[in-house]
PAZAPA-4460 file (N, C-alpha, C; in steps of 0.05 Angstrom, whole numbers, plus 32768, in hexadecimal, padded with zeros to 4 digits):
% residues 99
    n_x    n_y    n_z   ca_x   ca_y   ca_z    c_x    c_y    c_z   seq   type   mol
   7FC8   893A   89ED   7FD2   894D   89DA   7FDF   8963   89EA     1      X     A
   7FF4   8971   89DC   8002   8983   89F5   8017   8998   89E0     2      X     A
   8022   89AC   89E4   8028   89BE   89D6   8048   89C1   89DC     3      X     A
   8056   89C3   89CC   807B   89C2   89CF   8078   89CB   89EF     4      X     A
   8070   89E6   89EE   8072   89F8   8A10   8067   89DB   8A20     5      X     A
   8057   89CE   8A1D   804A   89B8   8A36   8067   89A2   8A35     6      X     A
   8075   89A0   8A1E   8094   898D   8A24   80A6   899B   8A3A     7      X     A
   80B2   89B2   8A2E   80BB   89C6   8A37   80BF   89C4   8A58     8      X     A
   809B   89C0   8A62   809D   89D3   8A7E   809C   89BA   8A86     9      X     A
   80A0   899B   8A84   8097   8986   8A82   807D   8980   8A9C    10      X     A
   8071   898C   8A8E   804E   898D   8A9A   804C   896B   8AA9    11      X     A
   8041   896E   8AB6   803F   8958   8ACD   8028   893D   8ABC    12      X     A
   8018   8953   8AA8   8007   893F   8A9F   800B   8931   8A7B    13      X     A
   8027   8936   8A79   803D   892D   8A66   8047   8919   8A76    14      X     A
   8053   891A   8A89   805C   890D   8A99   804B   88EB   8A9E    15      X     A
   8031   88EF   8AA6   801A   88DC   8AB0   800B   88CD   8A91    16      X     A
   8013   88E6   8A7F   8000   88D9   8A61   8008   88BA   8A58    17      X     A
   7FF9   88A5   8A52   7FF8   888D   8A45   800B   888F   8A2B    18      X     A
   8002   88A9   8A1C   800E   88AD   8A03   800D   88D9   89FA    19      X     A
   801A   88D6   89F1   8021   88F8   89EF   801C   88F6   89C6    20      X     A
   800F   8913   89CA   800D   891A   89AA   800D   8938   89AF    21      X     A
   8026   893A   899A   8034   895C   8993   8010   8968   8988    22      X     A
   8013   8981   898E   800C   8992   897B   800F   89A2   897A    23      X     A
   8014   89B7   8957   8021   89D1   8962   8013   89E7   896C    24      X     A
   802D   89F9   8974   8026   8A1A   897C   801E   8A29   8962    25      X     A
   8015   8A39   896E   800B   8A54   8956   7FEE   8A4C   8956    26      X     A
   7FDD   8A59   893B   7FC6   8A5E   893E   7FB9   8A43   8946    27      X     A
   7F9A   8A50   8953   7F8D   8A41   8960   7F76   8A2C   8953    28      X     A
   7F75   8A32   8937   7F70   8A22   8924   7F78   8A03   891D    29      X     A
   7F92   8A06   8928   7FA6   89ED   891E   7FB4   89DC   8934    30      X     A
   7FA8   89EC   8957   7FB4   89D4   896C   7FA3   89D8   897D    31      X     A
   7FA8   89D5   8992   7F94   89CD   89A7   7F7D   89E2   89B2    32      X     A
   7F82   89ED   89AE   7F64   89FA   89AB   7F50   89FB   898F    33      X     A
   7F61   89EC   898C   7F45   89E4   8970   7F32   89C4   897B    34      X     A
   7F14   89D2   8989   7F05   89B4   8990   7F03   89A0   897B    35      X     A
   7EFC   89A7   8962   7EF8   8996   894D   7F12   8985   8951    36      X     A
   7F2C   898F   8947   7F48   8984   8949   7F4A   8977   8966    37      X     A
   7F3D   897C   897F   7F44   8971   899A   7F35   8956   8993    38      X     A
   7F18   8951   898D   7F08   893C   8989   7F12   8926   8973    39      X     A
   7F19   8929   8969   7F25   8920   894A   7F47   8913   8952    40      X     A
   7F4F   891E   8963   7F68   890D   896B   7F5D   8900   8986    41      X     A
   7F4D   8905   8993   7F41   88F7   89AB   7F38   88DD   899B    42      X     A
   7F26   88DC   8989   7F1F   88CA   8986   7F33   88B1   8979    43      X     A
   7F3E   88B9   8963   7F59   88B1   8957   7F68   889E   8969    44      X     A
   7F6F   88AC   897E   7F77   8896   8996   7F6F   888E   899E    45      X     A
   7F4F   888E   89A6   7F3B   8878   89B5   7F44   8883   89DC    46      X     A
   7F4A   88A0   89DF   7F4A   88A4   89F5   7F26   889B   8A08    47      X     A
   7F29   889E   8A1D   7F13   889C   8A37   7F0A   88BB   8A3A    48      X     A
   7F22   88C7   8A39   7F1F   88DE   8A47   7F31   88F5   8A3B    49      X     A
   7F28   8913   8A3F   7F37   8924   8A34   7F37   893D   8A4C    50      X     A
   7F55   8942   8A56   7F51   895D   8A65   7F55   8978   8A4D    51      X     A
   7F4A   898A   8A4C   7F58   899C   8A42   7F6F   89B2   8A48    52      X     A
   7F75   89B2   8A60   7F8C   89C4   8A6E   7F80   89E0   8A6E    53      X     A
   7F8C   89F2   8A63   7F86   89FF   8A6C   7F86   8A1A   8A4F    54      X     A
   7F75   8A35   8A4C   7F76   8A3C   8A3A   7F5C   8A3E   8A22    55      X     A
   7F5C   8A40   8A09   7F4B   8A40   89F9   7F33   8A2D   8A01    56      X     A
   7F3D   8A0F   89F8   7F29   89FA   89F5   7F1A   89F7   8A17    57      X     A
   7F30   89FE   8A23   7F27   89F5   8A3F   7F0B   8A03   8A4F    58      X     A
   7F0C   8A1A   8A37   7EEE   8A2D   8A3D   7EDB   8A2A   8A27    59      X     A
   7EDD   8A17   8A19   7ECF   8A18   8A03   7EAC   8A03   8A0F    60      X     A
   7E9A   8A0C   8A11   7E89   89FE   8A10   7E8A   89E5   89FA    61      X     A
   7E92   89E7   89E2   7E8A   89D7   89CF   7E99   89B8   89D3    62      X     A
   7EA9   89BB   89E8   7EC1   89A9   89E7   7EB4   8990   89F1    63      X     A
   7EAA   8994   8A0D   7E98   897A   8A15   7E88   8979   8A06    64      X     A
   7E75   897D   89FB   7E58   8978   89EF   7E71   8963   89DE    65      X     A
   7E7B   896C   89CE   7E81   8963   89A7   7E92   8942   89BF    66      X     A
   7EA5   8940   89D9   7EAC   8930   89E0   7E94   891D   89E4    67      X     A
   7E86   8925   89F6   7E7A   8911   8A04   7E64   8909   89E6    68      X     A
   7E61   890E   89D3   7E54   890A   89B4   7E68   88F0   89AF    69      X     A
   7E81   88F4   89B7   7E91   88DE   89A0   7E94   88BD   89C5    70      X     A
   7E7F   88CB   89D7   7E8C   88B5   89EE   7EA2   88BD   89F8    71      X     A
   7EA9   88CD   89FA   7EC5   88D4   8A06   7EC4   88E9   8A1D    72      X     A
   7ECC   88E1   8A3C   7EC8   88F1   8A4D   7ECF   890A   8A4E    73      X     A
   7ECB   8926   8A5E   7ED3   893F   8A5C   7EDA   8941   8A76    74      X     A
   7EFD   8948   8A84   7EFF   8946   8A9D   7EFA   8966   8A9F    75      X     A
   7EE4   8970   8AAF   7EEA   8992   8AAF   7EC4   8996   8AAD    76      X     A
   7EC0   89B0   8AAB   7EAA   89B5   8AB0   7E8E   89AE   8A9B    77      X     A
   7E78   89B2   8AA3   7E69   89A3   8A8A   7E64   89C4   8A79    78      X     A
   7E55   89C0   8A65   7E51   89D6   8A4E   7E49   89E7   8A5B    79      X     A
   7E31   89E8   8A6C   7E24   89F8   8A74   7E31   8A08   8A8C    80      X     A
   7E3A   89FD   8A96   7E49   8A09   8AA7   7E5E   8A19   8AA6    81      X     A
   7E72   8A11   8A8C   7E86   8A28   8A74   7E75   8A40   8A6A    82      X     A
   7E57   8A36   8A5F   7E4F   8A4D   8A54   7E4A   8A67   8A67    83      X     A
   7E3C   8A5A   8A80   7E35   8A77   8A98   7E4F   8A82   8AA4    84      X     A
   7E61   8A69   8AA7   7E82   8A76   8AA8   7E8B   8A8D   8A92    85      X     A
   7E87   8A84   8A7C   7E8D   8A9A   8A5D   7E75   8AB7   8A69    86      X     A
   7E66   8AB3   8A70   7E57   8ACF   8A70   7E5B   8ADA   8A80    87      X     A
   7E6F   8AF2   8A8E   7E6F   8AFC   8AAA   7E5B   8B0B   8AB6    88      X     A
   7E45   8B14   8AA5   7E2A   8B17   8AB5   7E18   8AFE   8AC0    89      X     A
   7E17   8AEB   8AB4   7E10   8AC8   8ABF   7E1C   8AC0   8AD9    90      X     A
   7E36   8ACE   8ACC   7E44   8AC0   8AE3   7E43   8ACB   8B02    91      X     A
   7E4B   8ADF   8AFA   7E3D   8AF6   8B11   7E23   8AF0   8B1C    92      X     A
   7E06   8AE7   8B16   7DF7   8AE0   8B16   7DF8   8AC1   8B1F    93      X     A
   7E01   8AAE   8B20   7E0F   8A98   8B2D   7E12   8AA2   8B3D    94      X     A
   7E30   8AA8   8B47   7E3A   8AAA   8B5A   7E24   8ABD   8B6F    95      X     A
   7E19   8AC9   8B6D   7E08   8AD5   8B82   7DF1   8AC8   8B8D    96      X     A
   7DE2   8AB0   8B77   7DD3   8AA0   8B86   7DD8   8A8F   8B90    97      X     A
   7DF5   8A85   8B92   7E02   8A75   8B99   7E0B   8A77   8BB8    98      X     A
   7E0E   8A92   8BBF   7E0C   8A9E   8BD4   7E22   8AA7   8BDE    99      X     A
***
């Protein structure tokens, strides 16, 4: 799935996709940062795998969980690891025991 701007700049991973599906710009209810809407055309196609690029969904904890629910791989980080990313006191807290 990919957004007019991802034709546009002809994104490298337009380029490599099996199959391409529009969706539009504007609110985030109605294209790709909607996980419900990301899972629901994931499945529809019977993809393996879903990157999310970059942006809304791509920080959304909920995105892997609801994927890997329908079998469908998540290339990118696992939930838990978005969520202590989303908190910059966590994260801060990471990164310092981390060393």
């Amino acid at each position: 799935m990919a957004t007019r701007d991802d034709l546009d700049a002809n994104a490298e991973f337009i380029r490599l996709a099996d199959t391409f599906i529009e969706v539009p710009s504007g609110k985030n209810i109605f294209n790709y940062a909607n996980v419900d809407l990301i899972c629901e055309t994931a499945k529809a196609q019977k993809v393996d795998a879903v990157w999310p690029g970059w942006g809304h969904a791509s920080e959304n904890p909920e995105l892997p969980n609801k994927l890997k629910a329908l079998g469908i791989a998540f290339i990118g980080p696992t939930s838990n690891v978005m969520s202590v990313l989303g908190d910059k006191i966590a994260a801060n807290i990471l990164a310092q025991t981390a060393g």
